[in-house]
N, C-alpha and C positions, 0 to 999 in steps of 0.2 A: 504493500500500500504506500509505503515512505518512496518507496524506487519509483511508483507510478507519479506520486506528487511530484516526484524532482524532475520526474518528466518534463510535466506538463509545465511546470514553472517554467523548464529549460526552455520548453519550447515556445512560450510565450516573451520569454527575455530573450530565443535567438532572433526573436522574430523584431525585437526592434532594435536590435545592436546592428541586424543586414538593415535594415529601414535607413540606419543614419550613415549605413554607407553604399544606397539607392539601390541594394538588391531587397527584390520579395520574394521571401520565402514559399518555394515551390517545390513539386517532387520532382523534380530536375535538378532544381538546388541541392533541394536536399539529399541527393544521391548521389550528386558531386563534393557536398563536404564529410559524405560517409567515405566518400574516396580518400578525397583529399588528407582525415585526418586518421587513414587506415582502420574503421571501426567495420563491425559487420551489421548493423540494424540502425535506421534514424532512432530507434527506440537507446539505443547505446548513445546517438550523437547530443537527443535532447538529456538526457540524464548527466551526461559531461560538463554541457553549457549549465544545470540548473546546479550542480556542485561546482561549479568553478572551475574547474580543470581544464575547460576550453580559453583560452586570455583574449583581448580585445586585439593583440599583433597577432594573434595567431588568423584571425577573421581576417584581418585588414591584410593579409598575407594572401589569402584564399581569392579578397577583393583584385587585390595588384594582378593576380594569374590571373584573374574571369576578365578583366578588362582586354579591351581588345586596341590595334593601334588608332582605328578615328574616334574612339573616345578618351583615348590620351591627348591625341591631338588636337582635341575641342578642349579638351581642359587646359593644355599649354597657352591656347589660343586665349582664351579666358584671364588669363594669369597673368600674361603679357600687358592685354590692352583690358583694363576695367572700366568700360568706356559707361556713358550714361544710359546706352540701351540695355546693360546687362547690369544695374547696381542694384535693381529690387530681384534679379536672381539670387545675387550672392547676398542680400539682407536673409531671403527666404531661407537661402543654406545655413546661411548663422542661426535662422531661426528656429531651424530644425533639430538643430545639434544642442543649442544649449537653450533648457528650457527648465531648467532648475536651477532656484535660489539658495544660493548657500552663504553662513556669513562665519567671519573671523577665523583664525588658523585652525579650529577643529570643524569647518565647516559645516556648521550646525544648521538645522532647518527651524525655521523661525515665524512666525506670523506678519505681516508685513501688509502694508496698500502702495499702490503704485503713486507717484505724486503727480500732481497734475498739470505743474509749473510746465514739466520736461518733457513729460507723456514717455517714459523708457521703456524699450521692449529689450525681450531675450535676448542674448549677446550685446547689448552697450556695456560700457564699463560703466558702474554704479557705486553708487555707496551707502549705506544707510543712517537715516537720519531721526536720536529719539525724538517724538513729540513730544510735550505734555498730555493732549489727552485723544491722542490717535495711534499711539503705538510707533511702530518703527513705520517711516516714508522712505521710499526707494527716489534717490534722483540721480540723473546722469552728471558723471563727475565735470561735464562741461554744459550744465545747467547755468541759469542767471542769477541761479541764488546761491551757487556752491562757495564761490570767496564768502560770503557773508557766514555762511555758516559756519566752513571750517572755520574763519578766524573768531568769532565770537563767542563759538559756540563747540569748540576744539571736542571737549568732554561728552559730548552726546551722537559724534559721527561715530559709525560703526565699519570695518571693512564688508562689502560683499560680494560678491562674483556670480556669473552663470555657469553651471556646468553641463554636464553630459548626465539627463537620469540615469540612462541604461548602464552608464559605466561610474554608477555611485554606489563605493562601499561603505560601511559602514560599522562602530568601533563599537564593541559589549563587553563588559566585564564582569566577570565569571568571580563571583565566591567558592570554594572548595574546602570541606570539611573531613575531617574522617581519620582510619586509625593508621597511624605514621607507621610502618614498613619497608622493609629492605628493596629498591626496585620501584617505588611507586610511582616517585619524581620519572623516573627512565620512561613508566608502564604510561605516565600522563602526557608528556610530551610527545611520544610513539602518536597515542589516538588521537592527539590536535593536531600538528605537524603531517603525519605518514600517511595514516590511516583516513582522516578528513579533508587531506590537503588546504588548510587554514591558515594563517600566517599568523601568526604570534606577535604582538606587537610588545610588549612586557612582563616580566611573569617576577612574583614573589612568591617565595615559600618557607615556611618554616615546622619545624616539629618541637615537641615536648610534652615531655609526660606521656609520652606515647600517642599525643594528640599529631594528626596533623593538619594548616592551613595554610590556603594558596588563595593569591590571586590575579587570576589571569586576562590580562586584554588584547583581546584577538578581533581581527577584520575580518569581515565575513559581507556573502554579497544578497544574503537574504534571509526572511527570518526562516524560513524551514532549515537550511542549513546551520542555524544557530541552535535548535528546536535538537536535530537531532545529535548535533556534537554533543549536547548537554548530556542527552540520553545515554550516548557512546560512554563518557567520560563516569556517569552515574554506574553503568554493569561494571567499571575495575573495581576492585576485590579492594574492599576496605574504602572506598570511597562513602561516604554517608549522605553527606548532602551537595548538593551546587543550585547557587541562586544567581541570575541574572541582577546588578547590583546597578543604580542610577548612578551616575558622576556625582561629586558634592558641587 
C-alpha cells in the first residue's frame, strides 16, 4: 500500500518537474525514461521519483537527449536576440518555473498579500515588507516605495525569493528515544542514509543510564516519505519512541 502511495505521489510530482521542462508526460515518455534510467516497469520509475532517488539533473539530462537540433536552435535564437516580440514569452517561462514564495535563509513558507503599489508576479525579485495591520506585503525590490522603506523602516523588511515548487524540499526534525545499545547509532544512520536515501542534515546523540536520545534533521521531499522513514527508524530494536519536533 506504502509502495502504491509513492507511486502515485511519484507520478504526480514527475508529472510537473517534465511540465517545467515543456515535456508531458506520456507512454512514450514514459517508456523512454524507463529506458533511459534502466528500470523495468513505469511502476518502478514512479516509485523512484516519489522517494527521491530520481534528482532534478538527472530529468534535465533525459531533457538535453529528447531535444532535438531546431529546438536548440530556436532557443539559441531566443537567447541571442530578446527582442520585444518575445518578452511576454520569457515573463511566461519565469512564470512557470517559479511560483513559490519563500522567505529568509531557511526558506520558510509564510502568509503574505501581494502589494499593490508594484503589482509583483512570480519571478520579480521581491522582498517582504511587515505591516502593522496586514501582515507581511510582497513589493518588487525596484518598487516606488522601496528607498523609503528600507531606509526608515530597515527592521521590518524581510528577505524573499521565488522558487521552483516541484523542486522544494523540505527540513523535519526527528526526536529519538529508546534503550542505548551496542550498534544503534550505526543501525540508525544505515535506515536514514542507505536504506531511505535521505540526507541528513545534522544529527545529535547521546546515551546514559542506559537511556538513549537523538536528534535528527533530515531533508526530505515529501510528507509520505517523512511518514514512512519514521516508521522504518521506529521497527530498530530498542528504538521506543520518535516524534516529528517544530523548530523553536
Amino acid at each position: 500500500e506504502d509502495t502504491k502511495k509513492l507511486s502515485d505521489e511519484g507520478k504526480e510530482l514527475l508529472t510537473r518537474k517534465l511540465r517545467h521542462l515543456k515535456i508531458t508526460l506520456n507512454e512514450s515518455v514514459v517508456n523512454e525514461l524507463v529506458n533511459f534510467f534502466k528500470l523495468k516497469t513505469s511502476l518502478d520509475l514512479f516509485y523512484k521519483v516519489g522517494i527521491g532517488a530520481i534528482e532534478n539533473q538527472q530529468l534535465k539530462d533525459y531533457a538535453a537527449q529528447k531535444s532535438n537540433t531546431l529546438i536548440n536552435f530556436f532557443k539559441s535564437k531566443i537567447k541571442r536576440a530578446p527582442s520585444s516580440t518575445n518578452t511576454e514569452f520569457i515573463k511566461q517561462d519565469v512564470e512557470g518555473n517559479y511560483d513559490m514564495l519563500v522567505f529568509g535563509k531557511e526558506q520558510d513558507r509564510l502568509d503574505y498579500k501581494l502589494a499593490s503599489c508594484c503589482n509583483p508576479i512570480p519571478g520579480d525579485d521581491v522582498f517582504g515588507f511587515v505591516t502593522i495591520s496586514e501582515g507581511i506585503k510582497i513589493h518588487k525590490k525596484d518598487c516606488p516605495n522601496a528607498i523609503s522603506m528600507q531606509s526608515n523602516y530597515a527592521y521590518r523588511i524581510m528577505q524573499a525569493k521565488w522558487i521552483d515548487s516541484s523542486q522544494q524540499e523540505f527540513k523535519a526534525i526527528l526526536k529519538i528515544t529508546g534503550m542505548d545499545s551496542l550498534g544503534l547509532t550505526n543501525e540508525l544512520t544505515q535506515v536514514i542514509s542507505s536504506q531511505m536515501n535521505v540526507n541528513i542534515q545534522s544529527i545529535s546523540l547521546s546515551g546514559e543510564a542506559g537511556i538513549f536520545n537523538g536528534q535528527v534533521t533530515v531533508v526530505v521531499q515529501n510528507n509520505t516519505i517523512l511518514k514512512k522513514l519514521m516508521e522504518n527508524i521506529k521497527k530498530i530494536d530498542g528504538i521506543e519512541k520518535i516524534i516529528r519536533v517544530n523548530k523553536n
